[in-house]
mmCIF file of the protein (N, C-alpha, C, O) and its ligand, coordinates in Angstrom:
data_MODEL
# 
_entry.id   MODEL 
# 
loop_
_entity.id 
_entity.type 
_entity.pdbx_number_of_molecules 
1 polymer     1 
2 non-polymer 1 
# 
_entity_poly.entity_id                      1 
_entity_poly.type                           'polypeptide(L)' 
_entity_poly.nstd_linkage                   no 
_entity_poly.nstd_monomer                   no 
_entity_poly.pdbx_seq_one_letter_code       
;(UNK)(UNK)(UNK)(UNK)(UNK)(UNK)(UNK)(UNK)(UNK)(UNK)(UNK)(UNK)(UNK)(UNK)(UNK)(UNK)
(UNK)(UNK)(UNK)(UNK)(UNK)(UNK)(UNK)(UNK)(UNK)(UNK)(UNK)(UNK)(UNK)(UNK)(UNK)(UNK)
(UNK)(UNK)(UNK)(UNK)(UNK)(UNK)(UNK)(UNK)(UNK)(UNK)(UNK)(UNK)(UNK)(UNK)(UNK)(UNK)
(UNK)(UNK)
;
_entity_poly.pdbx_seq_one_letter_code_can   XXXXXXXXXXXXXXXXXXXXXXXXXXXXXXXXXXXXXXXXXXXXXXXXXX 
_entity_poly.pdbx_strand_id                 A 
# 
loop_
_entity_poly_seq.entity_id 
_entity_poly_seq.num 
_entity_poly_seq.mon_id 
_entity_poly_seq.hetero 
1 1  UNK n 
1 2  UNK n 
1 3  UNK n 
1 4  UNK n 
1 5  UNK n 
1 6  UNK n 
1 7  UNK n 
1 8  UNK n 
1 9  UNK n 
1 10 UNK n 
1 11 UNK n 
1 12 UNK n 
1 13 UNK n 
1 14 UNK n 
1 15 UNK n 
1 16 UNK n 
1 17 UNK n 
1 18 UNK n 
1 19 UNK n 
1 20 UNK n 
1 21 UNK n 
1 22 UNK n 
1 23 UNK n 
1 24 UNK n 
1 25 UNK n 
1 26 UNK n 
1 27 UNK n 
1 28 UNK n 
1 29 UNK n 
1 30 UNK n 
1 31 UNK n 
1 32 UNK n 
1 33 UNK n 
1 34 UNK n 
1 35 UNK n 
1 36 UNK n 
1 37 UNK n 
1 38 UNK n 
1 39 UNK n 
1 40 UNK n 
1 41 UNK n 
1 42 UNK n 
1 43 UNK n 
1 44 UNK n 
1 45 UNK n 
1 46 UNK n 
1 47 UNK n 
1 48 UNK n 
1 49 UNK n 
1 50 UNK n 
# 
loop_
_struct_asym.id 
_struct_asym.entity_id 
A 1 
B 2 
# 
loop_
_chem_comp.id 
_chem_comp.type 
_chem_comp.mon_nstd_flag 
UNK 'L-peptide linking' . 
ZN  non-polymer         . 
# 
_pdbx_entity_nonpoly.entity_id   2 
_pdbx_entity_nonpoly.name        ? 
_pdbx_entity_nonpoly.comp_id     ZN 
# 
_pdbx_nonpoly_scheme.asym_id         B 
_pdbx_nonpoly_scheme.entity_id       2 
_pdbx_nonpoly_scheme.mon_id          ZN 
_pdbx_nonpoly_scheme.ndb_seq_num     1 
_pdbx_nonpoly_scheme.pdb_seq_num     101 
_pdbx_nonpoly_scheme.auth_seq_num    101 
_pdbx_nonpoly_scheme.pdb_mon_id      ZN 
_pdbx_nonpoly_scheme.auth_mon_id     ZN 
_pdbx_nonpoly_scheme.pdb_strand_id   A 
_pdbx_nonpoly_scheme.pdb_ins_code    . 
# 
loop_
_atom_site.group_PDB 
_atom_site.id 
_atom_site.type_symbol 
_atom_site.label_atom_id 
_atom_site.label_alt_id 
_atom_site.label_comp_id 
_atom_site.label_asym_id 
_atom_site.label_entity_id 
_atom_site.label_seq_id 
_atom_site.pdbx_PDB_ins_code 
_atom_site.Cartn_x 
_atom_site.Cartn_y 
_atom_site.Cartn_z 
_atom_site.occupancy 
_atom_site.B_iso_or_equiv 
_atom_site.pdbx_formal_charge 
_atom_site.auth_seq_id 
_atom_site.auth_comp_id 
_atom_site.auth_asym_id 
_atom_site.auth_atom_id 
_atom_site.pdbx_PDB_model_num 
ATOM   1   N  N  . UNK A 1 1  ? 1.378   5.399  2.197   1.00 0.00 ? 1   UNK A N  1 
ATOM   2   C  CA . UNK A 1 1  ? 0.341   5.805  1.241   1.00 0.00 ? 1   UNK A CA 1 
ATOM   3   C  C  . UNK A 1 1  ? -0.884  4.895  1.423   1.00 0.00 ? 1   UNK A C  1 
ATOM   4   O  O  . UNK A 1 1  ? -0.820  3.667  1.372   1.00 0.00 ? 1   UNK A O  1 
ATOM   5   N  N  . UNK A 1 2  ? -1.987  5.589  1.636   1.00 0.00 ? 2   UNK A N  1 
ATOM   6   C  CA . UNK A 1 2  ? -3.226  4.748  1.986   1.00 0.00 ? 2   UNK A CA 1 
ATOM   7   C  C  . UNK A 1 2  ? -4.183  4.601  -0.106  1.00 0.00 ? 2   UNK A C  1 
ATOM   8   O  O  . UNK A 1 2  ? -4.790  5.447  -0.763  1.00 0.00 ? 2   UNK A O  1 
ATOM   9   N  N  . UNK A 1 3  ? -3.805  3.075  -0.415  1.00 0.00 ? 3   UNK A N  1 
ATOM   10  C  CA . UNK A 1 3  ? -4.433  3.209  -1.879  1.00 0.00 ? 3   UNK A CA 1 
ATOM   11  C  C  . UNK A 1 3  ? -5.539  1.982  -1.314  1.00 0.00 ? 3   UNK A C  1 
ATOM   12  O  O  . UNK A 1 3  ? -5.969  1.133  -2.095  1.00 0.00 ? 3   UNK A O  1 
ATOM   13  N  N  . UNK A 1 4  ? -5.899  2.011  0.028   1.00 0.00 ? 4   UNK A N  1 
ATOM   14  C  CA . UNK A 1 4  ? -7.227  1.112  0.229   1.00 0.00 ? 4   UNK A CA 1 
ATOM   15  C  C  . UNK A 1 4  ? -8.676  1.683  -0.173  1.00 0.00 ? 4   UNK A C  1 
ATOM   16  O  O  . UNK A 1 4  ? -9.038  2.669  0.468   1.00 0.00 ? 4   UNK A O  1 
ATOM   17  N  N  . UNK A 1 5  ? -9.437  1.249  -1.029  1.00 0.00 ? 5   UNK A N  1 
ATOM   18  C  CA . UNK A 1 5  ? -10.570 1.810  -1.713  1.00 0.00 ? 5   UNK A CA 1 
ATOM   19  C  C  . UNK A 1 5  ? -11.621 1.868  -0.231  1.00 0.00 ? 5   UNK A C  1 
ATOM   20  O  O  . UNK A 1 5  ? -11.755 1.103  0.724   1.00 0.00 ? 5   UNK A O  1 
ATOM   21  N  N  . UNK A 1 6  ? -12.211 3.103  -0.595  1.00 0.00 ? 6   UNK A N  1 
ATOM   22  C  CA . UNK A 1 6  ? -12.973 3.470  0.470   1.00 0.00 ? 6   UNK A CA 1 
ATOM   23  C  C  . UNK A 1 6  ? -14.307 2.695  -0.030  1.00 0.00 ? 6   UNK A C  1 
ATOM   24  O  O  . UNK A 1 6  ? -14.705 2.579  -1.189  1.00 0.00 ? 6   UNK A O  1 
ATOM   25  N  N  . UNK A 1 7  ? -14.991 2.109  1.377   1.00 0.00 ? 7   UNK A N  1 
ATOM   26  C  CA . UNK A 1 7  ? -16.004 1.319  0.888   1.00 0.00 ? 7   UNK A CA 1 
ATOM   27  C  C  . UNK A 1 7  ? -17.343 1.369  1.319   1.00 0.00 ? 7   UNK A C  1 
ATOM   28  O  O  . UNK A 1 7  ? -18.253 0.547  1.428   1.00 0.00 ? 7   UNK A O  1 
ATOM   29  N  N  . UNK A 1 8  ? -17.150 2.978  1.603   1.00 0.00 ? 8   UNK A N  1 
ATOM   30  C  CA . UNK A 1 8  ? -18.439 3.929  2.216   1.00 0.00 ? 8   UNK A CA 1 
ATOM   31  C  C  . UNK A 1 8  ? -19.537 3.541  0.702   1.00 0.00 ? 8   UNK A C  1 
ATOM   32  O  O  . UNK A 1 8  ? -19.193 3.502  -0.480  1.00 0.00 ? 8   UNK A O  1 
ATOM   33  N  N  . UNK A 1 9  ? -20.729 3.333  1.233   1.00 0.00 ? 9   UNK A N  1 
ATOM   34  C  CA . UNK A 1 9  ? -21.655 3.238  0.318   1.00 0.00 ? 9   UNK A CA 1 
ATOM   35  C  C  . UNK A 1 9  ? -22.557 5.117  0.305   1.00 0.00 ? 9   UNK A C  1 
ATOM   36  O  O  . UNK A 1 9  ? -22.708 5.802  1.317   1.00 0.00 ? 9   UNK A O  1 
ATOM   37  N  N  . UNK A 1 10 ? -22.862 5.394  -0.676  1.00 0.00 ? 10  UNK A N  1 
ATOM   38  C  CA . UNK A 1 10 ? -23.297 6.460  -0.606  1.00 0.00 ? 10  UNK A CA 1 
ATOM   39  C  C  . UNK A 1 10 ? -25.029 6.320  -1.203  1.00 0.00 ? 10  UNK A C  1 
ATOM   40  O  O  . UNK A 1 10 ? -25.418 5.496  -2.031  1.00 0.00 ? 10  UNK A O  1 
ATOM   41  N  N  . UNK A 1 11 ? -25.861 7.360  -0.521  1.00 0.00 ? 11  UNK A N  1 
ATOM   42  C  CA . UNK A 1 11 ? -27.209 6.833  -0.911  1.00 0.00 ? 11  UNK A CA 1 
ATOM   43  C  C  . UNK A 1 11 ? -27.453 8.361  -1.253  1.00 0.00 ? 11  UNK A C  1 
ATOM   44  O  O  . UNK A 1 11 ? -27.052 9.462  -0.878  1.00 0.00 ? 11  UNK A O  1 
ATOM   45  N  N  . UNK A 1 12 ? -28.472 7.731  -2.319  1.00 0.00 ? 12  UNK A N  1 
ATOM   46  C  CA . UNK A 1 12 ? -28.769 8.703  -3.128  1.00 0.00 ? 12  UNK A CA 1 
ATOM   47  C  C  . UNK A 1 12 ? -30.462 8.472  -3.501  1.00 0.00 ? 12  UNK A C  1 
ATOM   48  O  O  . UNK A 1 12 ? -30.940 7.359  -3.723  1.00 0.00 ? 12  UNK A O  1 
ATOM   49  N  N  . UNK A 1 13 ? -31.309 9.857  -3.519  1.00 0.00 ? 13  UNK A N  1 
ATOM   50  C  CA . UNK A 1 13 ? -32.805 9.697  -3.257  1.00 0.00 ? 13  UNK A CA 1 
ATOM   51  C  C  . UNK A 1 13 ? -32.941 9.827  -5.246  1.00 0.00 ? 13  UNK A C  1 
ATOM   52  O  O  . UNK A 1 13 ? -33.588 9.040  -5.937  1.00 0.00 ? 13  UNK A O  1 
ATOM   53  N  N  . UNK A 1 14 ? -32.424 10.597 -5.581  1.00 0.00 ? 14  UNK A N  1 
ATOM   54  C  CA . UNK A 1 14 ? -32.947 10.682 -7.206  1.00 0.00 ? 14  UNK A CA 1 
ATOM   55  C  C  . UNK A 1 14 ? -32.985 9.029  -8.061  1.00 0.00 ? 14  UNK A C  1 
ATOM   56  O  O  . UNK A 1 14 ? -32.309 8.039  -7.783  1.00 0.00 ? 14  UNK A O  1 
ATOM   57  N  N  . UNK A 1 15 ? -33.576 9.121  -8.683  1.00 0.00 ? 15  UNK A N  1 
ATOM   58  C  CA . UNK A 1 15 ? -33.541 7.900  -9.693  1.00 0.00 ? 15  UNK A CA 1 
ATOM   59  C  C  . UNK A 1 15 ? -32.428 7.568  -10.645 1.00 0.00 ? 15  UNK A C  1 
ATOM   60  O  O  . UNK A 1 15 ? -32.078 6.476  -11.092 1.00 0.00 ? 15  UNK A O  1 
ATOM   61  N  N  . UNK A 1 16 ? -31.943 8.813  -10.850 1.00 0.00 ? 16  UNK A N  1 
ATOM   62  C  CA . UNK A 1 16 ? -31.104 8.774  -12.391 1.00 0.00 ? 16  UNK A CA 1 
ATOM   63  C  C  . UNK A 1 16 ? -30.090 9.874  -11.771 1.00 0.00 ? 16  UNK A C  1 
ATOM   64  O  O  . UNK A 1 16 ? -30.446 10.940 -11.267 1.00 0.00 ? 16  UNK A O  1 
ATOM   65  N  N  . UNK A 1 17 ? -28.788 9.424  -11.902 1.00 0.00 ? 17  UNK A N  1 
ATOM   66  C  CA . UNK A 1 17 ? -27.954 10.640 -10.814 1.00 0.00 ? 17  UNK A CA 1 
ATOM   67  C  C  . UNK A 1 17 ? -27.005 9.925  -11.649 1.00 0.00 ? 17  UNK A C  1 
ATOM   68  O  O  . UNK A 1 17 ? -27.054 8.786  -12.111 1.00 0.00 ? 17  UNK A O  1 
ATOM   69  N  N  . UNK A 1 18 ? -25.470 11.534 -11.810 1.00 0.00 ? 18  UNK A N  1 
ATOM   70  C  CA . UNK A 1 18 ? -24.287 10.991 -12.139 1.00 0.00 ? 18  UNK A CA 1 
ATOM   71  C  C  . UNK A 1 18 ? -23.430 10.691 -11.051 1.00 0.00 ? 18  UNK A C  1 
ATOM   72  O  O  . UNK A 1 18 ? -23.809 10.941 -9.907  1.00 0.00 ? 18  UNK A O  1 
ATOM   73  N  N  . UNK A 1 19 ? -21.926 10.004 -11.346 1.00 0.00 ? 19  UNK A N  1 
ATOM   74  C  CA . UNK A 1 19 ? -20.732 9.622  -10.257 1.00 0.00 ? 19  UNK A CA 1 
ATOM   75  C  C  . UNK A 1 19 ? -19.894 10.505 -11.421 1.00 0.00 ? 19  UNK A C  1 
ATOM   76  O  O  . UNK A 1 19 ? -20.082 10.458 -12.637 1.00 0.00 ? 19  UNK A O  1 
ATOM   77  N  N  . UNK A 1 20 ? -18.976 11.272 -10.735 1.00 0.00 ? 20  UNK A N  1 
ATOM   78  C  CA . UNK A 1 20 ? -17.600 11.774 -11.459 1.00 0.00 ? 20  UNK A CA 1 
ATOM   79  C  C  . UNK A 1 20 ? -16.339 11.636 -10.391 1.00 0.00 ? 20  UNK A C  1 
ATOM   80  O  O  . UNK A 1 20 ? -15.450 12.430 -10.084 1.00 0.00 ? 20  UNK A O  1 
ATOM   81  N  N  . UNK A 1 21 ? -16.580 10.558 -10.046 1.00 0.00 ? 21  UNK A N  1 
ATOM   82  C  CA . UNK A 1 21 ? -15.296 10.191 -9.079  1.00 0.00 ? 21  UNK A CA 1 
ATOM   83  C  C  . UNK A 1 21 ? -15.124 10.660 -7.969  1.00 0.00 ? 21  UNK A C  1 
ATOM   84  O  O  . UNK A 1 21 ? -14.703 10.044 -6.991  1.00 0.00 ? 21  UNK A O  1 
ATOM   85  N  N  . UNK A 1 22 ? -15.487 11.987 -8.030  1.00 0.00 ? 22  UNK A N  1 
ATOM   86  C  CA . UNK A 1 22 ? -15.002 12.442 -6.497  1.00 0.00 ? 22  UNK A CA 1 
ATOM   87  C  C  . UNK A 1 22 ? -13.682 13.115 -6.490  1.00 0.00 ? 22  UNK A C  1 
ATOM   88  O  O  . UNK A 1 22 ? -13.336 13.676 -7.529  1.00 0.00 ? 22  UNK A O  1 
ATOM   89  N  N  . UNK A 1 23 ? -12.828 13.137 -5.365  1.00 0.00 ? 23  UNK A N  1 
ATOM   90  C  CA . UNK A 1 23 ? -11.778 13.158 -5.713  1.00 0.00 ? 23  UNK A CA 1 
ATOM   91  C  C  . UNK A 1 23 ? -10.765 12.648 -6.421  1.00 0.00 ? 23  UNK A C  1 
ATOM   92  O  O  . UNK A 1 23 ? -9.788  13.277 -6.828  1.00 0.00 ? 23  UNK A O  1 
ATOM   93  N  N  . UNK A 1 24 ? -11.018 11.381 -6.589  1.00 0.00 ? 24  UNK A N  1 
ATOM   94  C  CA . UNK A 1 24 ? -10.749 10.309 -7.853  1.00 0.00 ? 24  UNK A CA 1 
ATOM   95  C  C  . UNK A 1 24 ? -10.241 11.278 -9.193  1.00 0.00 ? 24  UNK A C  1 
ATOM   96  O  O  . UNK A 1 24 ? -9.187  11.738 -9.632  1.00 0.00 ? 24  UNK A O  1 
ATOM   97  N  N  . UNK A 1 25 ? -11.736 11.273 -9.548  1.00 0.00 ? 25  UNK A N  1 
ATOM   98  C  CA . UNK A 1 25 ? -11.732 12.225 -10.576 1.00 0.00 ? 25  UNK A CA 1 
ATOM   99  C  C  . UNK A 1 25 ? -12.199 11.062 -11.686 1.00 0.00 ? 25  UNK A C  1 
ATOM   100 O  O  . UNK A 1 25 ? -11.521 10.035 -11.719 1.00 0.00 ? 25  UNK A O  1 
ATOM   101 N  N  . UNK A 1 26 ? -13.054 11.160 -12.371 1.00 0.00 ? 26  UNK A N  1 
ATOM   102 C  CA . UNK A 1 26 ? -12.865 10.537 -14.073 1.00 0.00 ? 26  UNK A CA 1 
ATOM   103 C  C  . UNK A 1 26 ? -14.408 11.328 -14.429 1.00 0.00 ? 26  UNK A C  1 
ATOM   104 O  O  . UNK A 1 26 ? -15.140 12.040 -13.741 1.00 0.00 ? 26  UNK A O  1 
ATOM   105 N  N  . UNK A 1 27 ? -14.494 10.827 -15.837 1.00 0.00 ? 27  UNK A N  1 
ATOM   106 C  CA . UNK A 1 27 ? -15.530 11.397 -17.051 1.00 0.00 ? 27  UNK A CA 1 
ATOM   107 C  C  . UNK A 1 27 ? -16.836 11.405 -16.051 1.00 0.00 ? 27  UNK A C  1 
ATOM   108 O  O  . UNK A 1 27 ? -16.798 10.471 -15.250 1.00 0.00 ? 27  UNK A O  1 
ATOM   109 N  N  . UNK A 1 28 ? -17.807 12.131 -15.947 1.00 0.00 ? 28  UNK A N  1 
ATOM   110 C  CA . UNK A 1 28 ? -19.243 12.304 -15.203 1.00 0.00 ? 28  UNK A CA 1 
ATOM   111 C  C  . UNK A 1 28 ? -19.995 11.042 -15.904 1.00 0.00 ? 28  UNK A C  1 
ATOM   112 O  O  . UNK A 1 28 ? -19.950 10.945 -17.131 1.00 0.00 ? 28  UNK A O  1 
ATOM   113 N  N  . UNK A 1 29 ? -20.566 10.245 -15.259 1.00 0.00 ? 29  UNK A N  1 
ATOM   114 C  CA . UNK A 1 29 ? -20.952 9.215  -15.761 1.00 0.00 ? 29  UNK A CA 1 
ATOM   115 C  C  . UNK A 1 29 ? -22.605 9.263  -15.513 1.00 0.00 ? 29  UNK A C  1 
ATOM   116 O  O  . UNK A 1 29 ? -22.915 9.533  -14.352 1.00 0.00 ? 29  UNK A O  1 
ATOM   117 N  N  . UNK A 1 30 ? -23.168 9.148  -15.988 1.00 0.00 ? 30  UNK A N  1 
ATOM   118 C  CA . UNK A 1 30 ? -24.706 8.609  -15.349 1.00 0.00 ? 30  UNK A CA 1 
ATOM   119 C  C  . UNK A 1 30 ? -25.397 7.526  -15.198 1.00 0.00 ? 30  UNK A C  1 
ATOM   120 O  O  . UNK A 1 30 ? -25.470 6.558  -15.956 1.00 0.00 ? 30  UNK A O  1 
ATOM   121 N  N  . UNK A 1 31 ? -26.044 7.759  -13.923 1.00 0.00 ? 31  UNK A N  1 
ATOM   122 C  CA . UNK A 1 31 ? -26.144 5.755  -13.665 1.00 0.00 ? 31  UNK A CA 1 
ATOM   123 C  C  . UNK A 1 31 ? -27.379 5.657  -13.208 1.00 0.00 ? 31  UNK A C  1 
ATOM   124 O  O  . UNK A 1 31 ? -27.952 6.669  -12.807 1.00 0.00 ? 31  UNK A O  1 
ATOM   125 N  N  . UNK A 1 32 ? -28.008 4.394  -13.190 1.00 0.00 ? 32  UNK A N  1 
ATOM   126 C  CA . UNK A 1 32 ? -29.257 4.005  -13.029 1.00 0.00 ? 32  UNK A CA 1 
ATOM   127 C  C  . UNK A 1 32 ? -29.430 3.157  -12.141 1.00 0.00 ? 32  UNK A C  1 
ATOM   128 O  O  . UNK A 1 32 ? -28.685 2.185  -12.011 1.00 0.00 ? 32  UNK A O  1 
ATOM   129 N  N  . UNK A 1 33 ? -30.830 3.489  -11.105 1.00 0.00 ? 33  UNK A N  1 
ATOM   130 C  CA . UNK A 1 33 ? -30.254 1.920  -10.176 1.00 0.00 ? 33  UNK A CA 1 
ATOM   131 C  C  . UNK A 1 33 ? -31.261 0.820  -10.553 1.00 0.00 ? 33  UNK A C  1 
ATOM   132 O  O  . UNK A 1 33 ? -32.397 1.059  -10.964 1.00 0.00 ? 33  UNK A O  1 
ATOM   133 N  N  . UNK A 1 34 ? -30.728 -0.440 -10.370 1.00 0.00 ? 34  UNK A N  1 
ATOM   134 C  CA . UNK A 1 34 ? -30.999 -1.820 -10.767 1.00 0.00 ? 34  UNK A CA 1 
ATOM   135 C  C  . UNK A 1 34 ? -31.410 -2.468 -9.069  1.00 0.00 ? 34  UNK A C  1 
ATOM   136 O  O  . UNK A 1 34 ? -30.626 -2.588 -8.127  1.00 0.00 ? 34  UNK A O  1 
ATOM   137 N  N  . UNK A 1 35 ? -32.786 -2.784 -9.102  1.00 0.00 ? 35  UNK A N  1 
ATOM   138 C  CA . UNK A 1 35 ? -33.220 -3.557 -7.945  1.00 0.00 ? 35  UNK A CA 1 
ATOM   139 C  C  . UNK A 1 35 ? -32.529 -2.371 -6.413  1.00 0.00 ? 35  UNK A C  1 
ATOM   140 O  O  . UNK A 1 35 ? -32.427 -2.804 -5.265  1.00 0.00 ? 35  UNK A O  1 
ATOM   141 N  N  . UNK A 1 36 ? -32.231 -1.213 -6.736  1.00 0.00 ? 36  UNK A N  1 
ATOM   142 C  CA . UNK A 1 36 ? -31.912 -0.137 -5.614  1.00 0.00 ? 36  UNK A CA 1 
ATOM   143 C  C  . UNK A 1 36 ? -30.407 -0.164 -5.416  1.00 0.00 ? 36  UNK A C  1 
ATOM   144 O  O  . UNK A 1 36 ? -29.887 0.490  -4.513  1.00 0.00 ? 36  UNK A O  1 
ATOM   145 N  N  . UNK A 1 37 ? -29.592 -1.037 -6.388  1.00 0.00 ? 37  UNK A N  1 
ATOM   146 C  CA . UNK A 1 37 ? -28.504 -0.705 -6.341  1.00 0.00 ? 37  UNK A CA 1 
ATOM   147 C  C  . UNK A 1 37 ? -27.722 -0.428 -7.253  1.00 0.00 ? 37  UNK A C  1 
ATOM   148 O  O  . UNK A 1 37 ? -28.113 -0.988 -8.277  1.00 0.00 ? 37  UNK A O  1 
ATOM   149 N  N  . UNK A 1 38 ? -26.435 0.387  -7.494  1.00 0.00 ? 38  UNK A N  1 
ATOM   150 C  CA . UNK A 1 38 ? -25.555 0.241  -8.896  1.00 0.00 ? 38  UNK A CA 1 
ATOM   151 C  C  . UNK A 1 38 ? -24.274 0.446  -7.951  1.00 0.00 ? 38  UNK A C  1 
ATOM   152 O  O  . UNK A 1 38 ? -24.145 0.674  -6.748  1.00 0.00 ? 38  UNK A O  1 
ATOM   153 N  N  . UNK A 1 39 ? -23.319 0.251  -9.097  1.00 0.00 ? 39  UNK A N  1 
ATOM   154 C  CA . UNK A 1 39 ? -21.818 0.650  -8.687  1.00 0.00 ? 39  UNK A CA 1 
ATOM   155 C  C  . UNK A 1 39 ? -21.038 1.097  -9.955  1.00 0.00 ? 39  UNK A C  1 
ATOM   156 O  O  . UNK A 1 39 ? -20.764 0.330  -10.878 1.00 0.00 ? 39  UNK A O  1 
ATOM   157 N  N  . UNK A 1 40 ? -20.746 2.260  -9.917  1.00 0.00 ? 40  UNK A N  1 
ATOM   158 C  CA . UNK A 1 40 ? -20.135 2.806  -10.913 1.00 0.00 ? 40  UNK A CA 1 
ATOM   159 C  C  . UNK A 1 40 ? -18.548 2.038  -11.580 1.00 0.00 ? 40  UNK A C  1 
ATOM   160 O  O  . UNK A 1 40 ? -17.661 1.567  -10.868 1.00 0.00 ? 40  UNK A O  1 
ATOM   161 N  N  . UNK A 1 41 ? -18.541 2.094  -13.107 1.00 0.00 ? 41  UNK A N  1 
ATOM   162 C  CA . UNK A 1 41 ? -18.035 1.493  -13.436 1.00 0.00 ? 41  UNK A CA 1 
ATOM   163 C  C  . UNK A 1 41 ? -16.749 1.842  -13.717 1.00 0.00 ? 41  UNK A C  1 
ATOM   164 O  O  . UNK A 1 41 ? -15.863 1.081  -14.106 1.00 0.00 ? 41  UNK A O  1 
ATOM   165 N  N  . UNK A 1 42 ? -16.658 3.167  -13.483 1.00 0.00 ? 42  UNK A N  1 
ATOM   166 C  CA . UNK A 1 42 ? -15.438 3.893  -13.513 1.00 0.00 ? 42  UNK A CA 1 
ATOM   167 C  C  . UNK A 1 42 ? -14.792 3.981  -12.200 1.00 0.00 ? 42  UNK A C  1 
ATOM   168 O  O  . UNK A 1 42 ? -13.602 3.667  -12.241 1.00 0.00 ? 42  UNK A O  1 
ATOM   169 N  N  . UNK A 1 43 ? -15.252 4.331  -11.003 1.00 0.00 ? 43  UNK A N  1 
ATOM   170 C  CA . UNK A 1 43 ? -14.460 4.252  -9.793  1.00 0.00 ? 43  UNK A CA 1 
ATOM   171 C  C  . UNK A 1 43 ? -14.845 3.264  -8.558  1.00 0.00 ? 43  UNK A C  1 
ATOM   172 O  O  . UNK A 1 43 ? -14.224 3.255  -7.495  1.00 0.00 ? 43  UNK A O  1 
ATOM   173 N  N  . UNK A 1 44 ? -16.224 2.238  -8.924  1.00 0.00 ? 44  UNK A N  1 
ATOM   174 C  CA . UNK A 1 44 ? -16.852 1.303  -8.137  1.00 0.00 ? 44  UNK A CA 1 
ATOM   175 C  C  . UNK A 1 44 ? -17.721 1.342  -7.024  1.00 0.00 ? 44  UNK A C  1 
ATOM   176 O  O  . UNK A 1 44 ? -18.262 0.460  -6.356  1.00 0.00 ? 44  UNK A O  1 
ATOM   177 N  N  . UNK A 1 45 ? -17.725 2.959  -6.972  1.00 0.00 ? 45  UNK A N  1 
ATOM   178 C  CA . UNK A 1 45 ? -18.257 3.101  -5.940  1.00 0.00 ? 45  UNK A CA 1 
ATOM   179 C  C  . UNK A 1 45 ? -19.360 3.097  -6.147  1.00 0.00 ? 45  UNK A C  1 
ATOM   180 O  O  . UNK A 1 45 ? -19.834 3.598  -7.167  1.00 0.00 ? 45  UNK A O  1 
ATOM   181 N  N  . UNK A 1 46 ? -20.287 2.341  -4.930  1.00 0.00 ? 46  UNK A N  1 
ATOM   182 C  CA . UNK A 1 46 ? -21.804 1.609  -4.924  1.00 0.00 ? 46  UNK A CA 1 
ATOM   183 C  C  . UNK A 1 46 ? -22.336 2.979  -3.929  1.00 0.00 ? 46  UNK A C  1 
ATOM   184 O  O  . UNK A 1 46 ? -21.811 3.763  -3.138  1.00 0.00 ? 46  UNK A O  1 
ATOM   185 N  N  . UNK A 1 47 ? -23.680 2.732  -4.495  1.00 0.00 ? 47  UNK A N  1 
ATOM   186 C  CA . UNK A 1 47 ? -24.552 3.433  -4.387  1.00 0.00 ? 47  UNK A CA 1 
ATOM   187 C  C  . UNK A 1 47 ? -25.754 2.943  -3.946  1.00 0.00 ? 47  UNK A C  1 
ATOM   188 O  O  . UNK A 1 47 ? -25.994 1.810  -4.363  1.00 0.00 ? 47  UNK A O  1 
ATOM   189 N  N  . UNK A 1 48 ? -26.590 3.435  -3.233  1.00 0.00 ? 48  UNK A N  1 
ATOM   190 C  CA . UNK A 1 48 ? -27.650 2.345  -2.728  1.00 0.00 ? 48  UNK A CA 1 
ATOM   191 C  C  . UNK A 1 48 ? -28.932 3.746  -2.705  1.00 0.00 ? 48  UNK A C  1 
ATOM   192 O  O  . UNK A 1 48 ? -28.732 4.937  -2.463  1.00 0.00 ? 48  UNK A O  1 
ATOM   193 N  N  . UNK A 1 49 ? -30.103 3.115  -3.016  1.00 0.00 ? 49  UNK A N  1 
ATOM   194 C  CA . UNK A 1 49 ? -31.448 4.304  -3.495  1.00 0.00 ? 49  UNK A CA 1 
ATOM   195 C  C  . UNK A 1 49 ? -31.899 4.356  -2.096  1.00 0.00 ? 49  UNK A C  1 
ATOM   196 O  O  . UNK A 1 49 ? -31.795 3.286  -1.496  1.00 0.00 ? 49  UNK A O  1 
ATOM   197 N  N  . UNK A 1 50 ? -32.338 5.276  -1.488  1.00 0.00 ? 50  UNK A N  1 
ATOM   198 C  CA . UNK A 1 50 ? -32.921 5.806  -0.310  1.00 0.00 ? 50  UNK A CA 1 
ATOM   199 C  C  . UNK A 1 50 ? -34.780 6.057  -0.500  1.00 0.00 ? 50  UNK A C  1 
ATOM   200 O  O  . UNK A 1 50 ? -35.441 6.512  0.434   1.00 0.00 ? 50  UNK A O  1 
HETATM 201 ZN ZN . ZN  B 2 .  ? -17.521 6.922  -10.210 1.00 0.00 2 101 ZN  A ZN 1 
# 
């Protein structure tokens, strides 16, 4: 069983965009980026502004 967190950064051009996990799955969250970056607090996955 592969439970190694994938640590693909994903970039995203909008300002204000939600994360809902993905295949993961959890609540649609909406996030903001800070200095061009965030990482969601529900599944961690970072995000970087384009
Ligand atoms: Zn998430």
């Amino acid at each position: 069983m592969n439970t190694d967190k994938d640590n693909k950064i994903i970039e995203i051009r909008e300002e204000t965009f939600f994360c809902d996990g993905g295949d993961l799955g959890h609540p649609r969250v909406y996030l903001t980026f800070e200095n061009g970056r965030v990482q969601c607090p529900y599944c961690g996955q970072e995000f970087v502004k384009v």
